[in-house]
Gaussian input, Z-matrix of N, CA and C with variables (Angstrom, degrees):
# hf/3-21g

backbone

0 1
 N
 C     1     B1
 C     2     B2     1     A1
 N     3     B3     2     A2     1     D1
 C     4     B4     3     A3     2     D2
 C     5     B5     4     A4     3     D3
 N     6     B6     5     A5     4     D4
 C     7     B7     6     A6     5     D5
 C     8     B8     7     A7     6     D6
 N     9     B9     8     A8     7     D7
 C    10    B10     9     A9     8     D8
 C    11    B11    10    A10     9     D9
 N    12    B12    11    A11    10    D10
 C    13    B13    12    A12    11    D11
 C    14    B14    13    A13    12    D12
 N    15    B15    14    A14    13    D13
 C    16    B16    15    A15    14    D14
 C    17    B17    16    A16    15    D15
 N    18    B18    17    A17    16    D16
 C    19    B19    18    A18    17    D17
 C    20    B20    19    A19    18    D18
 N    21    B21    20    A20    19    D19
 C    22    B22    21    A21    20    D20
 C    23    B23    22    A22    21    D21
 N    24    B24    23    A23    22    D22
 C    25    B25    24    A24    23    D23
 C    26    B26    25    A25    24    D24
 N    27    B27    26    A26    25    D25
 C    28    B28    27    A27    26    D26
 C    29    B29    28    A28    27    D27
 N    30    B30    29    A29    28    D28
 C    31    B31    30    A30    29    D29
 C    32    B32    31    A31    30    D30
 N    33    B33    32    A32    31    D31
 C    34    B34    33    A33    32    D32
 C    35    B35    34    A34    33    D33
 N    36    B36    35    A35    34    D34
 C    37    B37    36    A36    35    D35
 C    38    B38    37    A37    36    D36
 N    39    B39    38    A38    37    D37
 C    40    B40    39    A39    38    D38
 C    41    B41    40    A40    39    D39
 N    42    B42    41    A41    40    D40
 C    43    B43    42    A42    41    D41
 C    44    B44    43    A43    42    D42
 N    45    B45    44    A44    43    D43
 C    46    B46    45    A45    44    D44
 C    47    B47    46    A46    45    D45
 N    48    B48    47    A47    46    D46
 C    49    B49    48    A48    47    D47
 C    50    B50    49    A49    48    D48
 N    51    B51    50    A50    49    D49
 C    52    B52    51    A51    50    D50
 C    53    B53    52    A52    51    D51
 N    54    B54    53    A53    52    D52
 C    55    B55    54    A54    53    D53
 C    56    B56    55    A55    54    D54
 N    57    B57    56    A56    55    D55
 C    58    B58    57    A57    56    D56
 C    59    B59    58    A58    57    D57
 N    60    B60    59    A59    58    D58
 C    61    B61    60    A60    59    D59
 C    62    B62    61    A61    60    D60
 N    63    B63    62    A62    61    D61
 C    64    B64    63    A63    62    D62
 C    65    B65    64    A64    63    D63
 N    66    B66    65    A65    64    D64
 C    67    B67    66    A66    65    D65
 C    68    B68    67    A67    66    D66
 N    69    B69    68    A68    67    D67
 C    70    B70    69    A69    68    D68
 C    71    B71    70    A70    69    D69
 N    72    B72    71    A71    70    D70
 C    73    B73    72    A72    71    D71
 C    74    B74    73    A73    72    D72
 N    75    B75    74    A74    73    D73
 C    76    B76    75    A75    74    D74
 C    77    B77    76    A76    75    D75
 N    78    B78    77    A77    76    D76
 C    79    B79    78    A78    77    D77
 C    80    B80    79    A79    78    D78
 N    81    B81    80    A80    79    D79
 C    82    B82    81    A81    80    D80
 C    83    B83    82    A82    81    D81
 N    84    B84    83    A83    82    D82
 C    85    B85    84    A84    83    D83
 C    86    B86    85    A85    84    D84
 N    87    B87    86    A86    85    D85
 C    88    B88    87    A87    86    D86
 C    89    B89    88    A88    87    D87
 N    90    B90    89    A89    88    D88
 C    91    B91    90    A90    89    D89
 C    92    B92    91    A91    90    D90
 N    93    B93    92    A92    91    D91
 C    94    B94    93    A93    92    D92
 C    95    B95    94    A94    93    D93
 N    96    B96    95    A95    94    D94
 C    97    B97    96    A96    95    D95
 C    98    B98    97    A97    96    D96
 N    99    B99    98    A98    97    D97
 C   100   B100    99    A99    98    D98
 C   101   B101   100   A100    99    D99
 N   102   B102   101   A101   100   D100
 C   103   B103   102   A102   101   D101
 C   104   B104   103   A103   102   D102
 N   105   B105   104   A104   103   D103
 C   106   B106   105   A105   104   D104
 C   107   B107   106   A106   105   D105
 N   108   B108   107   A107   106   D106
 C   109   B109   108   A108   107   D107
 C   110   B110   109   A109   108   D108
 N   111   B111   110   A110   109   D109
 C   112   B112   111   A111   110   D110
 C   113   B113   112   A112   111   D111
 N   114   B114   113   A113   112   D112
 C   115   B115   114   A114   113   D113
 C   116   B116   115   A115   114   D114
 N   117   B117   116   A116   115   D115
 C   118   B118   117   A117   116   D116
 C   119   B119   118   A118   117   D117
 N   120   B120   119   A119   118   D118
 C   121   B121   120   A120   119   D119
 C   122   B122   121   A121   120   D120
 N   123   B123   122   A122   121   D121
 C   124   B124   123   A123   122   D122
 C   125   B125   124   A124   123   D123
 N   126   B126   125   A125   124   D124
 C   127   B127   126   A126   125   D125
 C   128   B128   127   A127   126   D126
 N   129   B129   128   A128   127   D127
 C   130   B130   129   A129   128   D128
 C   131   B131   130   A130   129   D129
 N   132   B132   131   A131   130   D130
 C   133   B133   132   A132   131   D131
 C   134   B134   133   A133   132   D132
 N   135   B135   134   A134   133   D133
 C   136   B136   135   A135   134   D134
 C   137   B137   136   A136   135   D135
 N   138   B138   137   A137   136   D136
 C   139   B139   138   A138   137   D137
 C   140   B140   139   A139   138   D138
 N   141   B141   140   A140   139   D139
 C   142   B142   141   A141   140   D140
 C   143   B143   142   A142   141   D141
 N   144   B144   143   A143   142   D142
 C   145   B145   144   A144   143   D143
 C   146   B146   145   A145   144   D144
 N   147   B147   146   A146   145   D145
 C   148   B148   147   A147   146   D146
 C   149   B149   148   A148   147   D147
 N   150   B150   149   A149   148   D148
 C   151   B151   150   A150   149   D149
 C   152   B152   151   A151   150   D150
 N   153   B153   152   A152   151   D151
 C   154   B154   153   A153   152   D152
 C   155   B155   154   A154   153   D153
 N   156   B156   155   A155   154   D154
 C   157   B157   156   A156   155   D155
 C   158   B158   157   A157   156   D156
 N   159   B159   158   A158   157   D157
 C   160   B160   159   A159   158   D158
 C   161   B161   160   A160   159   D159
 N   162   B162   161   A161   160   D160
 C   163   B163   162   A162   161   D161
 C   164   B164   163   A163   162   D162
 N   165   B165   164   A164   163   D163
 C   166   B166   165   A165   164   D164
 C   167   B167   166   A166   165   D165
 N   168   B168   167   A167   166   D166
 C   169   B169   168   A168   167   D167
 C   170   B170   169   A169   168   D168
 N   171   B171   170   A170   169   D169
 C   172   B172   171   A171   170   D170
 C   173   B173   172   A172   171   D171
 N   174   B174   173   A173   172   D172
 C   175   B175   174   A174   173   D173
 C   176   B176   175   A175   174   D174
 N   177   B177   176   A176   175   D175
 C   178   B178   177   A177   176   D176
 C   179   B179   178   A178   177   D177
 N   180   B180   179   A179   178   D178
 C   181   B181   180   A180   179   D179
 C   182   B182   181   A181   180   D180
 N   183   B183   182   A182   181   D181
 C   184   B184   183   A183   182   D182
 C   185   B185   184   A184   183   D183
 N   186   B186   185   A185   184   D184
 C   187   B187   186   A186   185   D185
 C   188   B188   187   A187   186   D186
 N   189   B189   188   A188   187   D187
 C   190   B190   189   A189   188   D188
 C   191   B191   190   A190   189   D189
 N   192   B192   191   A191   190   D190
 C   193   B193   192   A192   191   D191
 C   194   B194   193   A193   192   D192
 N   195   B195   194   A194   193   D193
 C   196   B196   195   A195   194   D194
 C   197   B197   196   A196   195   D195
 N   198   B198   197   A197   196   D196
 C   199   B199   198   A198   197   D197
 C   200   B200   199   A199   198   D198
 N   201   B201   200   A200   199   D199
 C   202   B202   201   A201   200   D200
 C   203   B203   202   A202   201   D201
 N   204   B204   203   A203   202   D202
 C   205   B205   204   A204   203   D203
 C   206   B206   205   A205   204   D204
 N   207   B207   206   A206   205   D205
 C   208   B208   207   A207   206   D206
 C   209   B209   208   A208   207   D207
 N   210   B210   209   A209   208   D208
 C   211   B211   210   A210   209   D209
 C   212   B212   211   A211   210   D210
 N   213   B213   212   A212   211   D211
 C   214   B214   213   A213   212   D212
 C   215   B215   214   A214   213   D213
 N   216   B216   215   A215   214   D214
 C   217   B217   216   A216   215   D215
 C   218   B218   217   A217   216   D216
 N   219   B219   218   A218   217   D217
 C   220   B220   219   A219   218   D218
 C   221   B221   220   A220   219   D219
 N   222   B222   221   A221   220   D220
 C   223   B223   222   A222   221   D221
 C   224   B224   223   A223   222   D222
 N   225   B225   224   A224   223   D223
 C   226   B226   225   A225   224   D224
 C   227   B227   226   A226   225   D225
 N   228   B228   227   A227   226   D226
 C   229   B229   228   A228   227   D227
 C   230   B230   229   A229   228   D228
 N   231   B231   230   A230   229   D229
 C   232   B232   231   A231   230   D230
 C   233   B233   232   A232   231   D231
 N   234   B234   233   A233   232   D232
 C   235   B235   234   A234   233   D233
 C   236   B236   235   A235   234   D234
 N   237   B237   236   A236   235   D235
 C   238   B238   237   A237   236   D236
 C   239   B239   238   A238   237   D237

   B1=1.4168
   B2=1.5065
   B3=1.2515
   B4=1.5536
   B5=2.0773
   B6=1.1775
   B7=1.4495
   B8=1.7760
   B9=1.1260
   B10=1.7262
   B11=1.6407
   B12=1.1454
   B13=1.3399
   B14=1.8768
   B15=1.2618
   B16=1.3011
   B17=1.4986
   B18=1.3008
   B19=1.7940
   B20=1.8022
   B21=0.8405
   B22=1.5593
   B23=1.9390
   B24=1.2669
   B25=1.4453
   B26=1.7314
   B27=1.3983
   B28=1.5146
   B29=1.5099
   B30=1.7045
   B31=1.8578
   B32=1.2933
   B33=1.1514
   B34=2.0514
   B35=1.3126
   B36=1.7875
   B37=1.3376
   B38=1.4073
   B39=1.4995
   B40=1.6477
   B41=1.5236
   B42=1.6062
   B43=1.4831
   B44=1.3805
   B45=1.0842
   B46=1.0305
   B47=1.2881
   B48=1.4620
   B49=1.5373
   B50=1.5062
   B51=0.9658
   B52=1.1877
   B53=1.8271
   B54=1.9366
   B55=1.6719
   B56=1.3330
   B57=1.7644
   B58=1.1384
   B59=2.0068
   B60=1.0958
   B61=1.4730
   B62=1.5398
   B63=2.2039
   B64=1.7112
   B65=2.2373
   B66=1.4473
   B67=1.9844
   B68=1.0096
   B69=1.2727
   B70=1.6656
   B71=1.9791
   B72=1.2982
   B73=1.5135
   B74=1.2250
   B75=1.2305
   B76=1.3107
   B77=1.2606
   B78=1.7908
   B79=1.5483
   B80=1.4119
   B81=1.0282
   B82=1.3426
   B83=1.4727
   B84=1.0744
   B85=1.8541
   B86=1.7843
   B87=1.5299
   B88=1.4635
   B89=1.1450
   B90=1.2390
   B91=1.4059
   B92=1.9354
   B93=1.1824
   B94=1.3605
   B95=1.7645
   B96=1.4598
   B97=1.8175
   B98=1.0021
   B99=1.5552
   B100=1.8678
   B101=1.8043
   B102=1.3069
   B103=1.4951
   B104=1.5790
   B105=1.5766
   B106=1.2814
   B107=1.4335
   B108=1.5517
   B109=1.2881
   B110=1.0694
   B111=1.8396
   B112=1.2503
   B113=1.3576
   B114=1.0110
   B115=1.5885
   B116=1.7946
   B117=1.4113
   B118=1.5255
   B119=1.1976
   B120=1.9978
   B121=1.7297
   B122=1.4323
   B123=0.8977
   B124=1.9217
   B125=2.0440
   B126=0.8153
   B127=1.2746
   B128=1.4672
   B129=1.1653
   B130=1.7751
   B131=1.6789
   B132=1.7721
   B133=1.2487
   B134=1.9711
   B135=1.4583
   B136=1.2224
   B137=1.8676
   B138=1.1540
   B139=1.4919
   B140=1.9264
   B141=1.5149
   B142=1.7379
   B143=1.9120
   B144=1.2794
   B145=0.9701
   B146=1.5996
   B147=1.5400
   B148=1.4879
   B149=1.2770
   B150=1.6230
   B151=1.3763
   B152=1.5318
   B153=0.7735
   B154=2.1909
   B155=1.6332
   B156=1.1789
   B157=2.2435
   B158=1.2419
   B159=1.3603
   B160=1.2535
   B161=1.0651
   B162=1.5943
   B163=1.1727
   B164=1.7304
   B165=1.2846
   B166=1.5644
   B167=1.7626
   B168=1.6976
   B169=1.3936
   B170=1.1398
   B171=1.4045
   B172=1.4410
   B173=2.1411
   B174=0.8136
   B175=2.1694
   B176=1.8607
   B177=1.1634
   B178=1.5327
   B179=1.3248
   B180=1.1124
   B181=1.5841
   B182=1.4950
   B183=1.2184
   B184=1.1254
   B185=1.7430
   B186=1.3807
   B187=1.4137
   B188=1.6190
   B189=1.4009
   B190=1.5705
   B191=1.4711
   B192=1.6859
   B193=1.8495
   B194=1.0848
   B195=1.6930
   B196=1.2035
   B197=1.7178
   B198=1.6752
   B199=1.5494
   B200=1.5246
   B201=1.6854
   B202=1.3799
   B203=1.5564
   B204=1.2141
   B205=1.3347
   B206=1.7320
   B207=0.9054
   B208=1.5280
   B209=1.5543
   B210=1.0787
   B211=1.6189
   B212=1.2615
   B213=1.8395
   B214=1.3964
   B215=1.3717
   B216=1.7855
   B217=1.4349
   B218=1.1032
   B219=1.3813
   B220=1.5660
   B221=1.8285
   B222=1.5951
   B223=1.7910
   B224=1.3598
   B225=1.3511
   B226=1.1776
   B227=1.8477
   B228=0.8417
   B229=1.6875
   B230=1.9793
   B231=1.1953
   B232=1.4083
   B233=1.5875
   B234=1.2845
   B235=1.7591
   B236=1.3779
   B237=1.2276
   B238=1.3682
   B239=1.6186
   A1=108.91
   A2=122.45
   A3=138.74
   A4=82.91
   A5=120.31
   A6=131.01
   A7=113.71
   A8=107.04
   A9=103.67
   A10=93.18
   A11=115.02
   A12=128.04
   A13=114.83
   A14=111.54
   A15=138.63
   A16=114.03
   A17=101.28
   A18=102.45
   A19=94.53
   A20=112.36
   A21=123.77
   A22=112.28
   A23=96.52
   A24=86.84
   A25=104.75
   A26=113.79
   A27=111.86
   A28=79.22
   A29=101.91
   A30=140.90
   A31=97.06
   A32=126.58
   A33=133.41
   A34=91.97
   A35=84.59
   A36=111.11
   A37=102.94
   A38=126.02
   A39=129.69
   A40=76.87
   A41=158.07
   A42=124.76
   A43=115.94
   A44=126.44
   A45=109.33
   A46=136.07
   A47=135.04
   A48=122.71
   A49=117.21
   A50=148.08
   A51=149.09
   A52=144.30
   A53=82.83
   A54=98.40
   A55=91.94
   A56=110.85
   A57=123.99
   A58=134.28
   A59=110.39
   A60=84.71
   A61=89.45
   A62=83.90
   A63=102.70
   A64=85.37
   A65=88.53
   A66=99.23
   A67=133.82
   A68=99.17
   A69=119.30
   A70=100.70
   A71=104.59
   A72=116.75
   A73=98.11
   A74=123.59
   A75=156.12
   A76=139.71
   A77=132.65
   A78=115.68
   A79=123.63
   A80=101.98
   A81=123.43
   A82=123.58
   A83=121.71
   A84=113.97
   A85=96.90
   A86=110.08
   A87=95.90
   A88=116.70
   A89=143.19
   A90=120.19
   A91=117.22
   A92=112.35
   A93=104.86
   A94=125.36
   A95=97.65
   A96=99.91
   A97=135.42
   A98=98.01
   A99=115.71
   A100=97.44
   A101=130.49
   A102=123.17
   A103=91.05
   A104=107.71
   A105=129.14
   A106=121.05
   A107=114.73
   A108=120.60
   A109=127.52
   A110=131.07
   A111=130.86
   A112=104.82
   A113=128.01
   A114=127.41
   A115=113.19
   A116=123.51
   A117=109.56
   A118=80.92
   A119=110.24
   A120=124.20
   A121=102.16
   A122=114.02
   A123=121.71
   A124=93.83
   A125=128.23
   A126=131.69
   A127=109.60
   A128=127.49
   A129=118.03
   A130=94.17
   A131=77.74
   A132=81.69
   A133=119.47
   A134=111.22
   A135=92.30
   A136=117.46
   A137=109.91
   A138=140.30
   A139=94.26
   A140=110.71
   A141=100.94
   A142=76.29
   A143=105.61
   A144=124.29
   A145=115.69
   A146=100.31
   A147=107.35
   A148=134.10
   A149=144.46
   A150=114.47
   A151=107.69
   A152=88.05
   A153=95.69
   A154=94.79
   A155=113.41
   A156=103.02
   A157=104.24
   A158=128.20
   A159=108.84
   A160=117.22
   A161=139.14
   A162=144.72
   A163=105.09
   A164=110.45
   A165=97.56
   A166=117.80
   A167=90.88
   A168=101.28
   A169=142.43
   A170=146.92
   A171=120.02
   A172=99.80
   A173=103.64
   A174=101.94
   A175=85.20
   A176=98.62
   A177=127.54
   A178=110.44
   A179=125.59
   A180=119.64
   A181=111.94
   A182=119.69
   A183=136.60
   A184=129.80
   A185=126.82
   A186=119.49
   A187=100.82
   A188=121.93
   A189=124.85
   A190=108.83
   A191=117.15
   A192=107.47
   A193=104.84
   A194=127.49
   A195=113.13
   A196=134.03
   A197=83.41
   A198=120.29
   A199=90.94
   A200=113.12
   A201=98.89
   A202=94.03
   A203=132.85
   A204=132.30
   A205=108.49
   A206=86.54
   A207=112.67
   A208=114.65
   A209=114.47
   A210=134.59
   A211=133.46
   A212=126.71
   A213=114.26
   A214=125.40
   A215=124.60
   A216=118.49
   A217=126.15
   A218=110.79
   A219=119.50
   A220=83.98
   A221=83.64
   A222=102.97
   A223=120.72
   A224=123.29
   A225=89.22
   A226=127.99
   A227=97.74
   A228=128.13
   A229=86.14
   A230=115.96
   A231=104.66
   A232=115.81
   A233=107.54
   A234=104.54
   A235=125.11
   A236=119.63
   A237=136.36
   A238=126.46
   D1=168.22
   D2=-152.03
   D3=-110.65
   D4=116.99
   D5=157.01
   D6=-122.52
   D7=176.03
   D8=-170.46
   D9=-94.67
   D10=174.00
   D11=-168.62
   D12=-82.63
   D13=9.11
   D14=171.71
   D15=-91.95
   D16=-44.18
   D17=176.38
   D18=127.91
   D19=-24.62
   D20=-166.79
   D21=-70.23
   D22=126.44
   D23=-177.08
   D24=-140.34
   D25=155.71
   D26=-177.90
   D27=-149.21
   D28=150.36
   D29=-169.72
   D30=-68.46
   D31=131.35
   D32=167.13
   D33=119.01
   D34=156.39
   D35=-175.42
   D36=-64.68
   D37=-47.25
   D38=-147.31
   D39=-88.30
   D40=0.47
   D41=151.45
   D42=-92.90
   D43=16.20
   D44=177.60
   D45=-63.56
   D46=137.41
   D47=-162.91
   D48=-105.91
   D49=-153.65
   D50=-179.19
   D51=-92.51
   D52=-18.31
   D53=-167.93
   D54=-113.28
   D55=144.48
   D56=144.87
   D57=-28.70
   D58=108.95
   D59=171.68
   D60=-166.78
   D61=147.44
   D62=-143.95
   D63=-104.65
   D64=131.51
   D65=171.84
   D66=-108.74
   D67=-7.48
   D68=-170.06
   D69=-149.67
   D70=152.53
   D71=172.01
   D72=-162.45
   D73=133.72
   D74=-176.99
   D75=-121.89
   D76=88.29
   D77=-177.99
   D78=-105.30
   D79=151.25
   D80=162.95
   D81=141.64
   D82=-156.86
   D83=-143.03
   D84=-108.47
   D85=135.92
   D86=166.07
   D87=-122.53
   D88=165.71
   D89=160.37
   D90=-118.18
   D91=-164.13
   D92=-177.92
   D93=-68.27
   D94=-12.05
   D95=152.84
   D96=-55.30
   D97=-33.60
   D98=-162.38
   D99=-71.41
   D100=11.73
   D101=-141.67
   D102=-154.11
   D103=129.38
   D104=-175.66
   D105=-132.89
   D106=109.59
   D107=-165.75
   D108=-100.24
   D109=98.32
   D110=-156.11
   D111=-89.03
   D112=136.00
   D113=-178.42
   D114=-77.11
   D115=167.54
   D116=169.77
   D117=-128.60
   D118=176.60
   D119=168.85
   D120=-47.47
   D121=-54.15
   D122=-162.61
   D123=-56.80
   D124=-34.08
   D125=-174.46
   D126=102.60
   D127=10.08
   D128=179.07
   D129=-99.36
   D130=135.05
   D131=171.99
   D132=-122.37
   D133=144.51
   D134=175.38
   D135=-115.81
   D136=150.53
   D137=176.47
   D138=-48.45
   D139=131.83
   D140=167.36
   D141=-145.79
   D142=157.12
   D143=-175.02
   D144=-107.38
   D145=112.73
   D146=178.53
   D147=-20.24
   D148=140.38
   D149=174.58
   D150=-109.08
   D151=12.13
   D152=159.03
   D153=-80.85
   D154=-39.67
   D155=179.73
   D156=-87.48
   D157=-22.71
   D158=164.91
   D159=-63.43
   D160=-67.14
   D161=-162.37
   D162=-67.46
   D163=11.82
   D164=171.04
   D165=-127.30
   D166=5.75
   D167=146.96
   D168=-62.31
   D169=138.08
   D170=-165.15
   D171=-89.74
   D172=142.01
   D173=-176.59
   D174=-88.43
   D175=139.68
   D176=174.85
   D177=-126.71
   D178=-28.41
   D179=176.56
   D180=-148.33
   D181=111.44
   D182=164.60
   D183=-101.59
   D184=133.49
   D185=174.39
   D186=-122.62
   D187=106.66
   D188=175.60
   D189=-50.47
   D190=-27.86
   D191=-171.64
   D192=-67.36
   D193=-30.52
   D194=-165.37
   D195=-125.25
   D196=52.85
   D197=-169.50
   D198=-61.73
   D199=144.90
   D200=173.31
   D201=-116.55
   D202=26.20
   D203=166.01
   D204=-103.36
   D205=156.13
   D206=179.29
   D207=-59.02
   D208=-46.74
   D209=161.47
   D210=-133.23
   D211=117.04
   D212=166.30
   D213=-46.50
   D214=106.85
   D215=140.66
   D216=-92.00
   D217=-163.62
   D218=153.31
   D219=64.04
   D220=-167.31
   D221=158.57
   D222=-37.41
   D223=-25.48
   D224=166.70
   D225=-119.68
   D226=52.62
   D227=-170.70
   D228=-111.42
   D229=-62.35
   D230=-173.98
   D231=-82.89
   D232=-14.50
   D233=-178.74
   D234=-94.06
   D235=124.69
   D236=-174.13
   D237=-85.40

């Protein structure tokens, strides 16, 4: 996700800041199931990744400040 170069980050497109910074890390193996390709008018299509493969990744690194949801559930309601 996009945070300002301070560390500081707030939810929406119009805050978004300038620096890289990583909130989540995730391992394990996917394959070309795990991957769902929505088409646009123009015909490109892009790849989004299932959340049945997400959630069967194991999370190894989490940062709660820089949740880009509105509220921790799921996994991340219990992970610190």
């Amino acid at each position: 996700m996009l945070a300002h170069r301070d560390g500081t980050y707030a939810r929406g497109k119009d805050s978004r800041g300038d620096t890289v910074a990583v909130w989540e890390i995730r391992f394990g193996e996917l394959s070309d199931g795990d991957f769902q390709v929505a088409g646009t008018r123009t015909g490109n299509g892009r790849a989004k990744l299932r959340k049945e493969a997400l959630d069967r990744m194991e999370l190894v690194y989490y940062d709660p400040a820089l949740l880009p949801y509105a509220r921790a559930t799921g996994v991340y309601a219990h992970a610190r």
